[in-house]
C-alpha angles and dihedrals in degrees: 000000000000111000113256125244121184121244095249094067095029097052092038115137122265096173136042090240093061094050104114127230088348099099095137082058111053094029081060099049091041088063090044099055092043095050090043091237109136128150117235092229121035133185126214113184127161139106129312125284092014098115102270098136087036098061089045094059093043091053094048087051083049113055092041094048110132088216109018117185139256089260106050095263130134107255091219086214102078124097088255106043089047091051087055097054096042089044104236098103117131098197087074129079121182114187114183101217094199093067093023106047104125134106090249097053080050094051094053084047094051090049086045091066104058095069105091108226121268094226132008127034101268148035101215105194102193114198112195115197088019088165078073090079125102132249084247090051099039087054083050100059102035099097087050098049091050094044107026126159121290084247101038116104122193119195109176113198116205139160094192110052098172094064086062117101117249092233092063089053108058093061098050134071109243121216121182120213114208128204119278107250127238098252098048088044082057100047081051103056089043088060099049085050090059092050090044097047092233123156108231135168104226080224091063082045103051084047089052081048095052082043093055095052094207112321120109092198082070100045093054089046095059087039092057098048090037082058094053085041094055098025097235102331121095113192130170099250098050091039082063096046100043088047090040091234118155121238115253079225094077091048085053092050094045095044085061100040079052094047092047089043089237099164094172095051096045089048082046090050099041082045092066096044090051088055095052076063098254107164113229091238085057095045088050091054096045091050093053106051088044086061089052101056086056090059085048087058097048086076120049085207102076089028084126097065085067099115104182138116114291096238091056092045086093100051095039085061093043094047092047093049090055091039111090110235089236099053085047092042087043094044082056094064110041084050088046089057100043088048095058098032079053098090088057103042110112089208103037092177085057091044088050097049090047091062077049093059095046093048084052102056093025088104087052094054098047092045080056096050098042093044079051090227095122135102091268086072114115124234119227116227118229103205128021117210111232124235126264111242118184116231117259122200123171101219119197125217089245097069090265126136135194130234107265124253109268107260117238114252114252122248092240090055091044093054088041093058093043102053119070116260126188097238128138109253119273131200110253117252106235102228124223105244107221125245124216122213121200103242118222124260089269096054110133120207109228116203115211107210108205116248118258136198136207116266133197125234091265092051092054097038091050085042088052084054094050101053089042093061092032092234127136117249137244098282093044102053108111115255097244091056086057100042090054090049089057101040087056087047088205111132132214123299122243113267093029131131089234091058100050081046083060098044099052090041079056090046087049100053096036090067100078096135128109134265103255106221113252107241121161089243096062090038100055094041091058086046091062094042089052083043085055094053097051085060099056090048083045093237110176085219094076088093103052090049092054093050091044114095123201132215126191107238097182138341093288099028149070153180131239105200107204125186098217142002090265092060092039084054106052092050091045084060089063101045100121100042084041087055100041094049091040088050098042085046092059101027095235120110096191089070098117128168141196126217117227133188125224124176104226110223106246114224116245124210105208112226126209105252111217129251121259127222091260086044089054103042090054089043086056103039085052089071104021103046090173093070089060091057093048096050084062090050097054090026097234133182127217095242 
C-alpha cells in the first residue's frame, strides 16, 4: 500500500502556470525573470493557503533553472531543478521565523550568506512568517538585507504585514496575495476529482469553496476528509453533514412560516433543527446571512455578490423579488442584535426562540406603523392652555396712570375664532385701540404677581398633569363643553385625562375628615404597627425600625434618630410606604421626617491593666528596701 499524501502537498504547484487565482502575481515575476530584472528582497503577504510559500519556492527553481523556458517556466529536467523536487538542492535556504526568530538564528543566517553557491546563480533564503521576528533580529538583519551579495536572494513570507517593521519594508518588494474566488477554488477541485477518480457534485464542491473562504490549503483539506467519510462519493447532503452546514432549505421554509406569521410552524421548525444538533448561535448566523443574500437579489446590480449554490441561484432571486426591503433591512437587525446578545444569554435555546417570535410578527408591526394606527401615532389636542403673563403698568409719581399693555390672546380664544362654529352672525365689537403714552423719566414698573392659593397635594398634582399634556382644567372648560358632556350622559374612558381629572375630584371630596394632631403617642404607636407589618411580610428592616427612636420637631414633622448608615438605609428603603401609611394614619398629607444619624456612646468598663516587671520590682522594693540592695550585689536584671 502506497503511503498516503494530502492533496494540498501532492497537487502543489510546481509552475507558475499551475498557481491558482494568483495570476497578477506569477505573470509579474515571469517578466521579471525574462527581462532579468529581479529584485534582490521580496515580499509575499496575503492570507493563508493562497500560494504565498509556493510561489517562493517556484520563483527560487526558476531563477536557478539551467534551461528555463520561453516563457519564463522551470524546465523540471535540469541538475538543479531536479535537485529541488527531489529536495536535495543546496541554492535554497528555508528558515521558519516562528521557531527561529532570535538574533542568533539571524546572525548564522547573515554568516551563511557570504559563501557564493556552489551551482546555480543564486541562494534564494525564503522566511516564512517573517512578522514573527523580533524588534532585536529585524534590526539585524536589516544592512544585509539592504546590501546584500550580488547572488544572495531574500523572499520573506507573512500573513500579517502590518506587524513588519517599515524599515523592512522599505527594502523589500512587496507582493500581496488576494483570496482564491469561489469560481477558480471550484475549477480546481474539479480538476483534482478527474485525476482521483472521485465522484463530486459540483454543488458539494462550490459549498466546500464558500467553506474554504478563499484558501485553497483548506479546500483541499475538507476535500480530502469528505472523501474518507464517503468513501469516494461527494455529494451535496453528506458535504453538509459532514461540514455541519444548515440547508438553505430550512431558511426558505422559515421565511415563509415568518411572512405568514405561522408561529407553530416556525417553533416546530426551529424544533427539528435543534434536534440535528445546530447551535443557536449557528442558526442566527445562518439566518442572517440568508437574509442578506435576499437583499443582494433585490438589485441587479449586485447581483454578483450573490455567493450561493447554483441550484438555489433561482429561488434566492424569486424570494427576494416577493420579500419588502424593509422586512429584509428590520429582520437584520433584530438578527444582528440576538447574534451578538447570544454569548450572554443564560438559556440560549430561549434566546434563540425570542428572535423567532419577533421575526414572526415583524410584518405585522411594520403594516401598523406604516398604516400610522399604532401607538406612535400622535393625539391632537384639542385645546391648548394659554400662558400666564403677569400684568405690567408704568405709574407715574402725579397720581397718573397709563393705560395697561394689551394682553396676548390666549391659544384656546385664537383656535376658537379660527374654526367654524355654528353660531348665528354677530356684529363685530370695535375694539379700543390702546394708546401709549411716553412715561417721564420717574415712571416705576410695577409687577402684579397673580394671587395664589394655597393648593393641596391632588390640585398640584392634577395641575402638574395639566400643564404636562397643555390642556385647560376643569374650571376653565367652556360651558357648552360641559353641558354636552352631560346631555350625552357617557363618562370618561379608561386611560383619559378626564378620568384621571374625576378621580382625583372624587379623591378630593371624599377627604372630609379632620388633621389628627400629630403627638408622639399616636406616632409611636403607629411606628410600631408599620414595624409590625414589615415583619409579617419578613422584611429585614424590622430591626432597624425597632432600634430607631422618633422626636416631634414641629406640629407636621418628625425625626427618626438612627445609631449608624446601615439603619439610615434600610429605612430609607421604606420611605414612601413609611410616608403614605404615617400620613393616612393622621389624615394630614403635609407630615413629612427626616432621618438622622447619632452615634450612641458606647460605655467603657475600665480594666485593670497588669503590672509590668519594672512595675513590680519598684512596688516590692518600696516595702522591702533590703531586695534593692541584694540585686546590686548579684547584679541582677529584672527579666
Amino acid at each position: 500500500m502506497d503511503k498516503f499524501i494530502v492533496s494540498a502537498r501532492k497537487y502543489r504547484p510546481q509552475t507558475f502556470d499551475t498557481v491558482v487565482g494568483q495570476a497578477h502575481i506569477t505573470t509579474t515575476l515571469q517578466n521579471a525573470i525574462k527581462n532579468r530584472q529581479l529584485a534582490h528582497a521580496f515580499l509575499f503577504c496575503g492570507p493563508r493557503g493562497v500560494g504565498k510559500t509556493t510561489c517562493a519556492r517556484i520563483l527560487a527553481k526558476t531563477i536557478n533553472c539551467e534551461k528555463p523556458t520561453a516563457e519564463g517556466e522551470a524546465c523540471n529536467e535540469c541538475h538543479s531543478c531536479v535537485a529541488f523536487n527531489e529536495g536535495t538542492s543546496l541554492n535554497i535556504h528555508e528558515l521558519d521565523a516562528a521557531s527561529n526568530n532570535s538574533v542568533d538564528d539571524i546572525r548564522s543566517l547573515v554568516e551563511q550568506v557570504r559563501f557564493t553557491p556552489q551551482a546555480g546563480k543564486y541562494k534564494v533564503y525564503i522566511i516564512d512568517e517573517v512578522h514573527m521576528l523580533s524588534s532585536s533580529a529585524f534590526n539585524a538583519f536589516l544592512k544585509t538585507l539592504e546590501e546584500p551579495p550580488s547572488y544572495a536572494i531574500f523572499i520573506l513570507a507573512t500573513t500579517e504585514k502590518h506587524k513588519i517593521l517599515p524599515t523592512i519594508l522599505s527594502r523589500c518588494q512587496i507582493f500581496d496575495f488576494k483570496r482564491i474566488t469561489g469560481n477558480d477554488t471550484v475549477d480546481h477541485l474539479q480538476h483534482i476529482c478527474k485525476k482521483e477518480e472521485i465522484d463530486a457534485e459540483k454543488a458539494a464542491l462550490q459549498v466546500i469553496a464558500r467553506k474554504s473562504e478563499g484558501c485553497m490549503r483548506d479546500a483541499l483539506s475538507i476535500l480530502d476528509k469528505i472523501v474518507s467519510f464517503t468513501s469516494g462519493t461527494v455529494t451535496y447532503q453528506n458535504t453538509l453533514e459532514h461540514l455541519n452546514i444548515l440547508d438553505a432549505d430550512y431558511y426558505f421554509k422559515l421565511l415563509d412560516c415568518m411572512q405568514q406569521q405561522d408561529l407553530a410552524g416556525a417553533m416546530l421548525l426551529y424544533d427539528d433543527i435543534d434536534r440535528k444538533g445546530f447551535e443557536g448561535d449557528l442558526v442566527l448566523n445562518g439566518f442572517a446571512e440568508f437574509i442578506r443574500n435576499l437583499l443582494v437579489c433585490k438589485d441587479e446590480k449586485v447581483a454578483g455578490l450573490l455567493e450561493v449554490v447554483e441550484s438555489f441561484k433561482d429561488k434566492y432571486i424569486a424570494t427576494g423579488k416577493n420579500t419588502p426591503v424593509a422586512y429584509l433591512i428590520s429582520a437584520l437587525n433584530i438578527l444582528n442584535e440576538a447574534e451578538i446578545n447570544f454569548k450572554g444569554a443564560r438559556n440560549k435555546r430561549l434566546h434563540t426562540e425570542l428572535a423567532i417570535i419577533k421575526l414572526t410578527y415583524l410584518q405585522q408591526a411594520l403594516e401598523l406603523t406604516a398604516s400610522g394606527d399604532g401607538a406612535g401615532k400622535k393625539k391632537l389636542v384639542e385645546g391648548a392652555s394659554s400662558v400666564a403673563f403677569r400684568k405690567l403698568t408704568f405709574v407715574e409719581d402725579k397720581g397718573k396712570k397709563a393705560e395697561s399693555t394689551p394682553q396676548p390672546q390666549p391659544r384656546q380664544e385664537a383656535a376658537a375664532q379660527q374654526q367654524p362654529v355654528n353660531r348665528k352672525p354677530e356684529t363685530p365689537v370695535q375694539q379700543p385701540q390702546p394708546v401709549y403714552k411716553q412715561p417721564n423719566t420717574e415712571a416705576r414698573l410695577i409687577i402684579e404677581e397673580p394671587a395664589m392659593g394655597y393648593l393641596s397635594p391632588e390640585e398640584e398634582e392634577l395641575n402638574y398633569i395639566n400643564s404636562m399634556h397643555n390642556m385647560p382644567a376643569e374650571n376653565t372648560q367652556p360651558a357648552n363643553t360641559q353641558q354636552a358632556a352631560n346631555k350625552t350622559g357617557a363618562g370618561p374612558k379608561l386611560g383619559t385625562l378626564e378620568s384621571i381629572r374625576q378621580k382625583f375630584a372624587n379623591k378630593t371630596a371624599g377627604t372630609t375628615n379632620p388633621a389628627i394632631p400629630l403627638t408622639l403617642e399616636k406616632l409611636q404607636q403607629d411606628w410600631v404597627n408599620f414595624s409590625q407589618l414589615l415583619k409579617d411580610n419578613k422584611n429585614p428592616a424590622a430591626q432597624s425600625f425597632d432600634m430607631a427612636r422618633l422626636t416631634i420637631t414641629s406640629a407636621n414633622s418628625f425625626e427618626i434618630i438612627t445609631n449608624n448608615n446601615l439603619e439610615q438605609k434600610f429605612i430609607e428603603g421604606e420611605r414612601r410606604e413609611l410616608s403614605e401609611y404615617i400620613q393616612t394614619k393622621f389624615n394630614n398629607r403635609t407630615i413629612l421626617f427626616t432621618i438622622v444619624v447619632t452615634d450612641n456612646p458606647v460605655a467603657f468598663t475600665p480594666v485593670e491593666k497588669p503590672l509590668s516587671t519594672k512595675e513590680q520590682y519598684v512596688k516590692i522594693i518600696e516595702q522591702y528596701p533590703l531586695v534593692n540592695e541584694l540585686r546590686a550585689k548579684l547584679k541582677l536584671g529584672f527579666d
